[in-house]
N, C-alpha and C positions, 0 to 999 in steps of 0.2 A: 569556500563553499559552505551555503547555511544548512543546518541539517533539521529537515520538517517530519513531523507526525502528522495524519490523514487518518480517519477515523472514517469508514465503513460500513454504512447501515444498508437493511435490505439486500445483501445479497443474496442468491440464490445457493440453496445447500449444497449444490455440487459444486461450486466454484473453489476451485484448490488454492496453493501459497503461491504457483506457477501462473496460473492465470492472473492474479494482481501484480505479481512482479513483472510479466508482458507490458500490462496494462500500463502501467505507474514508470517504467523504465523510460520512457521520452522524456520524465518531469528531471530525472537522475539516476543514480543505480540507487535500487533497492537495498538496505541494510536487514530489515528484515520484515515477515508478516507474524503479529500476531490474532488468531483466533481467540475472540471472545465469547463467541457463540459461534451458532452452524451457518447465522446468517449476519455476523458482523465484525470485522477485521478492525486493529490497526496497521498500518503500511510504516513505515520509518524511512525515510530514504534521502539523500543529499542532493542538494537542488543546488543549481548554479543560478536560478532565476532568482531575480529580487519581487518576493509580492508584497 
């Protein structure tokens, strides 16, 4: 299983580390979110897809 980073722009300030783990959890489970800003994440998460 490969493991991806997803970078996050424009998000909306209230969107929390639960809402993108929801979101992102069909690609794999989420490892983790990080907040770089109020409006821009990295996601970490394990993908079983080949892109």
């Amino acid at each position: 299983m490969a493991s991806s980073k997803l970078v996050v722009n424009n998000l909306s300030e209230l969107a929390t580390e639960d809402d993108l783990k929801e979101l992102f959890f069909k690609e794999g489970p989420v490892d983790s979110v990080d907040f770089e800003s109020s409006t821009c994440a990295v996601v970490k998460f394990r993908s079983s897809k080949h892109v």
